[in-house]
C-alpha positions as CSV (number, residue, x, y, z in Angstrom):
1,X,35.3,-11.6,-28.4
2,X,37.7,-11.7,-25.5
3,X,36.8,-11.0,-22.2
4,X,39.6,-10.1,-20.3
5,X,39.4,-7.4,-18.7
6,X,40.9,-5.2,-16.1
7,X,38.0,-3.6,-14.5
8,X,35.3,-5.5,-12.0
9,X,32.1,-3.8,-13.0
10,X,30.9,-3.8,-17.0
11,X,27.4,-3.7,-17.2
12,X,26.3,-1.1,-20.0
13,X,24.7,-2.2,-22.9
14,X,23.9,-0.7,-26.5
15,X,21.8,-2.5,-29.1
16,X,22.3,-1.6,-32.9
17,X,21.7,-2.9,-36.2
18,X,24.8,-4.7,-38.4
19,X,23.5,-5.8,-41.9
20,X,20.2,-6.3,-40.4
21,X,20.9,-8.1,-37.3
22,X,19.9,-6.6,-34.0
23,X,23.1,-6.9,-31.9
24,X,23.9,-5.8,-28.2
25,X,27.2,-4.8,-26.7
26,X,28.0,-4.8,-22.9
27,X,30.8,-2.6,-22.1
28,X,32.9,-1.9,-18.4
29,X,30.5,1.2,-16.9
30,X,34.1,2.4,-15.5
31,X,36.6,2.4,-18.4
32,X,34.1,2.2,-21.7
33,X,35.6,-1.2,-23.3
34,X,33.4,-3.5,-24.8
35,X,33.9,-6.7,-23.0
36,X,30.9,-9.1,-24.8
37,X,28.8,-8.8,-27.9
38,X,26.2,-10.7,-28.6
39,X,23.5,-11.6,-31.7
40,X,20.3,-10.9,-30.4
41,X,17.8,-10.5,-33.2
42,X,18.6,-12.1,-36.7
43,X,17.4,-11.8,-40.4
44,X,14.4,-13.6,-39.6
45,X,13.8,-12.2,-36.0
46,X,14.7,-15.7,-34.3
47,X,17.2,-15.3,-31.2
48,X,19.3,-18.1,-30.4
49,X,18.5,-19.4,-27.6
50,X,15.0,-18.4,-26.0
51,X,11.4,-20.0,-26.1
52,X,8.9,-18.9,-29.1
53,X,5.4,-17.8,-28.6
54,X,6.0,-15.3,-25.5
55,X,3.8,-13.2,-24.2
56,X,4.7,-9.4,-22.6
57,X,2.8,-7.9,-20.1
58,X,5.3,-4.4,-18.8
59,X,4.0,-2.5,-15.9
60,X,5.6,0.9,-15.4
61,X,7.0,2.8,-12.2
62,X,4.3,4.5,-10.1
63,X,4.9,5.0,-6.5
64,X,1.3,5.4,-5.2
65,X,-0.3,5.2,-8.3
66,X,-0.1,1.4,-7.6
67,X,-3.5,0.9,-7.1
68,X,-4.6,2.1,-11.0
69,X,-1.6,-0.6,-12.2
70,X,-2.6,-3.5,-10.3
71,X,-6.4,-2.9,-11.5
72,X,-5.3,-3.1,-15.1
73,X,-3.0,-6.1,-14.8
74,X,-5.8,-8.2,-12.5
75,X,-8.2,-7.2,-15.1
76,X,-6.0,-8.1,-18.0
77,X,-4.9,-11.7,-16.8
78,X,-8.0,-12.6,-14.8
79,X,-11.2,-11.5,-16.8
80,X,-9.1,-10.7,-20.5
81,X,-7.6,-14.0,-20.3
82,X,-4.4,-12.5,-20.9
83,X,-1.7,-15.3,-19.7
84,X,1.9,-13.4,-19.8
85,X,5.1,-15.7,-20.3
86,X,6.5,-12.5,-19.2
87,X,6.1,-9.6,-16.8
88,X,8.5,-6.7,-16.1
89,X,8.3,-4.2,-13.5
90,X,9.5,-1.3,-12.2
91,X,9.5,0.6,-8.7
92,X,5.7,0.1,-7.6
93,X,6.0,-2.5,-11.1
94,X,8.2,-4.1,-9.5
95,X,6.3,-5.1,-6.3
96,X,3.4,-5.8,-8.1
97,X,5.3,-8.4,-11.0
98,X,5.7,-11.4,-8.6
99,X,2.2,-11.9,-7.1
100,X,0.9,-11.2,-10.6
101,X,2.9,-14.0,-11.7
102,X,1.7,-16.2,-8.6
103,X,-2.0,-15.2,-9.2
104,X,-2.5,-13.7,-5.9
105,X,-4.5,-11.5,-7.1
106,X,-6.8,-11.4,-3.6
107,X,-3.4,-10.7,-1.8
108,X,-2.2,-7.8,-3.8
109,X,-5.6,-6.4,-3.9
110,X,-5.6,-6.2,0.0
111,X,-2.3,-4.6,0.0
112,X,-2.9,-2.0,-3.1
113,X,-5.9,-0.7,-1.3
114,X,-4.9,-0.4,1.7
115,X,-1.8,1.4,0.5
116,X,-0.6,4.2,3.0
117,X,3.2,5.5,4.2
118,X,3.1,2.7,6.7
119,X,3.0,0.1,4.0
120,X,6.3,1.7,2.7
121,X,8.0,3.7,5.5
122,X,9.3,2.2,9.2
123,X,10.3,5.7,9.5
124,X,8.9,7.9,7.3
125,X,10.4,11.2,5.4
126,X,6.5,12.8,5.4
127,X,4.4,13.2,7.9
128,X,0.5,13.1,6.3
129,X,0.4,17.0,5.6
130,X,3.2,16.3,3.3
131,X,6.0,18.0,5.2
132,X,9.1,16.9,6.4
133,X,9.0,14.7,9.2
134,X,11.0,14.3,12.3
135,X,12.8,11.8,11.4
136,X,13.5,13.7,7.9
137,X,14.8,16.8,9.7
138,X,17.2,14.9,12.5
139,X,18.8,12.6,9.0
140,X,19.7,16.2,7.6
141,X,21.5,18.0,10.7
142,X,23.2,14.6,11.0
143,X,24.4,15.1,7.5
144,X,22.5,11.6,6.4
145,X,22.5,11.5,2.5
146,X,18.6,10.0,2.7
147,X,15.5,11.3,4.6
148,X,13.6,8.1,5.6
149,X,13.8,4.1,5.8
150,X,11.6,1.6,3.9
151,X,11.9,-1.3,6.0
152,X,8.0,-1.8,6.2
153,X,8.1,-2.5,2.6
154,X,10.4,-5.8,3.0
155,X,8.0,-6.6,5.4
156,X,4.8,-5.9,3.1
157,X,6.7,-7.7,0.1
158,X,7.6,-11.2,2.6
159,X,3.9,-11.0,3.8
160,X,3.2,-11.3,0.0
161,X,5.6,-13.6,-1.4
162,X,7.0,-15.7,1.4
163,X,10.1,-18.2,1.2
164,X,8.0,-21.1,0.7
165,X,6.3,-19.3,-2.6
166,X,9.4,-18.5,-3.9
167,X,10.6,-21.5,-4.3
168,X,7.2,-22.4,-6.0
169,X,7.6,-19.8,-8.1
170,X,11.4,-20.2,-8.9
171,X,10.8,-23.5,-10.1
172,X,6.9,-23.8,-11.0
173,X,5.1,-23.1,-14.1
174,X,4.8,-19.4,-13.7
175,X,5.7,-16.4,-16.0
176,X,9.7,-15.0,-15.6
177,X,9.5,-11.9,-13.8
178,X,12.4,-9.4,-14.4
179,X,12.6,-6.0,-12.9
180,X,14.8,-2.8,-13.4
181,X,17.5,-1.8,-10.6
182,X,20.5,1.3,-11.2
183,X,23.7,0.6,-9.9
184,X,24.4,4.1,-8.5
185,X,28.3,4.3,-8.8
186,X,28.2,4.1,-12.4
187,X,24.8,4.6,-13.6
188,X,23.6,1.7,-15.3
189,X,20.5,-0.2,-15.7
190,X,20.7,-4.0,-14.6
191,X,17.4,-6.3,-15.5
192,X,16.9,-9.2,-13.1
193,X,15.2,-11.9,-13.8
194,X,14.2,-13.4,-10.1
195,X,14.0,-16.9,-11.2
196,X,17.8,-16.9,-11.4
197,X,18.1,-15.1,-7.7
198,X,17.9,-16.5,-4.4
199,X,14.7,-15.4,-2.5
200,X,17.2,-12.8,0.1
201,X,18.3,-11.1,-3.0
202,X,15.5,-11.2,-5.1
203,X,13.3,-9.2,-2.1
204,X,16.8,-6.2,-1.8
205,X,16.4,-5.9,-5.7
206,X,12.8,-5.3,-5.4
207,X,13.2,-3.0,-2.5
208,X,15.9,-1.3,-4.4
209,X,13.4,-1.0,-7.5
210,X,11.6,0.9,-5.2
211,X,14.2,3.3,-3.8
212,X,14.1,6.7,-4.6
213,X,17.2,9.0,-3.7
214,X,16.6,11.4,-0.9
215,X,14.0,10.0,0.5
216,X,15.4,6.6,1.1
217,X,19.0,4.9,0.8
218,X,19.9,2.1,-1.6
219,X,19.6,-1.2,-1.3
220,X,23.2,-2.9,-0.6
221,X,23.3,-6.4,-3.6
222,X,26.4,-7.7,-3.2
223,X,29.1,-5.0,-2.9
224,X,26.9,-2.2,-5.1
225,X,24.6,0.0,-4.0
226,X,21.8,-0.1,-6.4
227,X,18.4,2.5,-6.3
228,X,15.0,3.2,-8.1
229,X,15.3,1.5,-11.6
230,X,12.7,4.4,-13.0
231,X,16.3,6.8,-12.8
232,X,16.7,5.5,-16.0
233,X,13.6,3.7,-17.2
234,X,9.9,4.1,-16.4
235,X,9.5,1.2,-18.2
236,X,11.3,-1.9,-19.4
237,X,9.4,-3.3,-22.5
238,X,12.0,-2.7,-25.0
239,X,15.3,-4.0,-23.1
240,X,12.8,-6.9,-22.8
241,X,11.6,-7.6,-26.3
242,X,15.4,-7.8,-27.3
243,X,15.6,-10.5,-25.4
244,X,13.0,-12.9,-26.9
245,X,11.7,-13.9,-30.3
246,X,8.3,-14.9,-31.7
247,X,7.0,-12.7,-29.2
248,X,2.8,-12.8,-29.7
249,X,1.9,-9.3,-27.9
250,X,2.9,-7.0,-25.7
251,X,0.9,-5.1,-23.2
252,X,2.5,-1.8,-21.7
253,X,0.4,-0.3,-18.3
254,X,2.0,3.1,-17.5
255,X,1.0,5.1,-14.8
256,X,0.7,8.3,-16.7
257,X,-1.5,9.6,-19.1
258,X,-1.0,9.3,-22.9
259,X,-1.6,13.8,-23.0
260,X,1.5,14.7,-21.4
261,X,-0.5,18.2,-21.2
262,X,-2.9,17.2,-19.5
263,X,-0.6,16.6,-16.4
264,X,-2.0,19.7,-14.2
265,X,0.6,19.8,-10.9
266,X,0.0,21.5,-8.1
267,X,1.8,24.6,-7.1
268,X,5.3,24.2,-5.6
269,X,4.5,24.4,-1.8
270,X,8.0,23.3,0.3
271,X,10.8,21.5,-0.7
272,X,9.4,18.0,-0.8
273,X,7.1,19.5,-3.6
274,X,9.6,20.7,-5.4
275,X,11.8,17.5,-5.1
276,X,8.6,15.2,-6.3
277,X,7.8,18.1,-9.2
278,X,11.5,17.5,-10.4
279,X,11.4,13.6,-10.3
280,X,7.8,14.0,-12.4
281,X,9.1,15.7,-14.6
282,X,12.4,13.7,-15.4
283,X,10.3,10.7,-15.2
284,X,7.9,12.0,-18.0
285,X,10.7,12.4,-20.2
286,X,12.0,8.9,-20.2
287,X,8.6,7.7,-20.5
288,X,8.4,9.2,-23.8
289,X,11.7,7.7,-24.8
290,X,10.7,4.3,-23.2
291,X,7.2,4.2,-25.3
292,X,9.2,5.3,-28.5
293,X,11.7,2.6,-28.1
294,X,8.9,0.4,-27.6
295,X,6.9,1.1,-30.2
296,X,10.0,1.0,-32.6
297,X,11.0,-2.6,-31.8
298,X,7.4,-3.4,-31.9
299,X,7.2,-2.0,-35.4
300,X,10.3,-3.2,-36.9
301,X,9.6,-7.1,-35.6
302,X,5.8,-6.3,-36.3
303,X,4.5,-7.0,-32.7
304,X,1.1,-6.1,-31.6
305,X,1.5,-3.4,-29.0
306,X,-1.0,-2.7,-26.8
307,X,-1.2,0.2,-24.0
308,X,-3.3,1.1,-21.4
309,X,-2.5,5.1,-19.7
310,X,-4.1,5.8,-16.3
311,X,-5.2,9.1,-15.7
312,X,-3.3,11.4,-13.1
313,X,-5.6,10.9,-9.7
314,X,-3.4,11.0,-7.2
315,X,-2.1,14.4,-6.1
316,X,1.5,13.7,-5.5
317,X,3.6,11.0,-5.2
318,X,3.1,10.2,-1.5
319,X,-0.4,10.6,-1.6
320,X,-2.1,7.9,0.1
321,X,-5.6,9.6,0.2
322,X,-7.9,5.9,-0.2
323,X,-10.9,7.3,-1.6
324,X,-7.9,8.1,-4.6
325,X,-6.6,4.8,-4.6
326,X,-9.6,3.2,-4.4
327,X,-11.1,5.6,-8.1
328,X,-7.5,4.5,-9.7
329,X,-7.9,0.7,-8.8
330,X,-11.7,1.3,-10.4
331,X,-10.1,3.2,-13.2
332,X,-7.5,0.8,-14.2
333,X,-9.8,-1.9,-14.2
334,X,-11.9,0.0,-16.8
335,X,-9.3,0.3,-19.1
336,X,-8.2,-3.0,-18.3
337,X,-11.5,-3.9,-19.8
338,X,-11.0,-1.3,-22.9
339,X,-7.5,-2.3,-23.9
340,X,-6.9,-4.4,-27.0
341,X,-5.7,-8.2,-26.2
């Protein structure tokens, strides 16, 4: 297929099946036109150009329910033996992906437990009773279109992951790590793979991951403003499996539980409430479609699927209460331990 094309942007893509092949068109997210197809899947599930023998693990959005991820995924790699070829992440995912990849396990540990709004915010939205801040209320009378700043998570992700380590890991033996970012002009999902990005871009797109609107602006990547890749997917594992064959296993963490019913909120108290109540429940709904999806192209390429769902500890999304975090790290390394490998 041609691609000329008049536009600058095309970016959205839709997989389908022709005569049994698993294809996937990319179209301009302004004007509609398909600019590339390609053959992603065929007869007998081999993609053209990509490694066999991979092995997923996909580790859901979360915000503070980080702790109760990271337990799982340390568990699962470090005392399961599980050794991904690939890991995806998204928002709290998405911080977590690269020192999983690097094995700094010790690291992330320290930072996951110690989680609080300073690991996040250098000027924070909340103050700890959960109401607006400050700093949340002056950004409003100045007609600011965000509530708070996370520049103490650039600094939380460099302390991690420095320059040095990313070249290690950019050109080392270590899993690909791709993680979800939305381009918020038009709306669509881009998945990076941070091998192919420089270590300055690679840190914005996992800030951006991160970056939920209202409480925080985006994340400038190149000349696109790009926010919280959980606006469209809470998790990633079936954009990913399209884009590998002879896949061994995947293993799903999410940060929910697998009884959507059994998700008891709190009452609506102020606006910040009602603003985190709203993302919940949007979020709980493209979960479900992310885990059908998933377990569809699972299915139909007959890949073991594994999934581990962490019960709802923390109280809302900002809660940074550490006797919490601390029971979700203990409870995602349980089921770390229970999950099928």
């Amino acid at each position: 297929m041609s691609n000329k094309h008049h536009c600058d942007f095309f970016g959205k893509r839709r997989y389908y099946y022709q005569d049994e092949v698993l294809m996937m068109d990319v179209s301009c997210s302004e004007c509609g036109e398909v600019v590339y197809s390609e053959i992603l899947v065929t007869k007998d599930n081999k993609m053209k150009t990509q490694n066999d023998n991979h092995r997923i693990l996909n580790l859901s959005g979360g915000a503070t329910a980080i702790s109760g991820l990271f337990g799982s995924a340390e568990t699962i790699m470090k005392v399961r033996h599980y050794n991904p070829t690939v890991i995806t992440g998204i928002s709290a995912g998405a911080l977590l992906a690269v020192p999983l990849a690097m094995g700094k396990y010790s690291e992330a540990k320290e930072m996951v437990l110690n989680f609080n709004l300073k690991t996040i915010f250098s000027k924070s939205p909340l103050r700890k009773n959960g109401k607006l801040s400050l700093c949340a209320l002056r950004n409003i009378i100045q007609g600011k279109h965000y509530l708070g700043e996370m520049g103490n998570l650039i600094t939380t992700f460099e302390r991690l992951i420095t320059p040095e380590d990313w070249e290690n890991f950019r050109h080392g033996d270590f899993p690909d790590v791709y993680v979800g970012i939305v381009n918020f002009k038009y709306g669509s999902s881009t998945f990076a793979n941070l091998k192919t990005w420089s270590y300055k871009m690679a840190v914005e797109a996992i800030i951006a991951s991160a970056s939920i609107p209202v409480f925080t602006p985006g994340v400038m990547i190149g000349e696109w403003e790009y926010y919280d890749g959980g606006l469209r997917d809470h998790i990633i594992s079936s954009q990913i499996i399209d884009k590998y064959s002879d896949i061994e296993r995947v293993v799903s963490i999410y940060s929910r539980p697998k009884d959507y019913h059994s998700v008891d909120m709190d009452a609506t108290k102020n606006i910040i409430s009602v603003i985190e109540r709203t993302i919940e429940i949007m979020n709980i709904e493209i979960s479900k479609n992310d885990e059908y999806q998933e377990e569809h192209n699972c299915f139909h390429r007959e890949i073991p699927l594994s999934k581990v769902y962490l019960p709802r500890v923390m109280k809302h999304m900002w809660d940074t209460n550490p006797e919490r975090i601390q029971k979700l790290y203990d409870i995602g390394k349980q089921k770390g331990m229970e999950v099928e490998i």
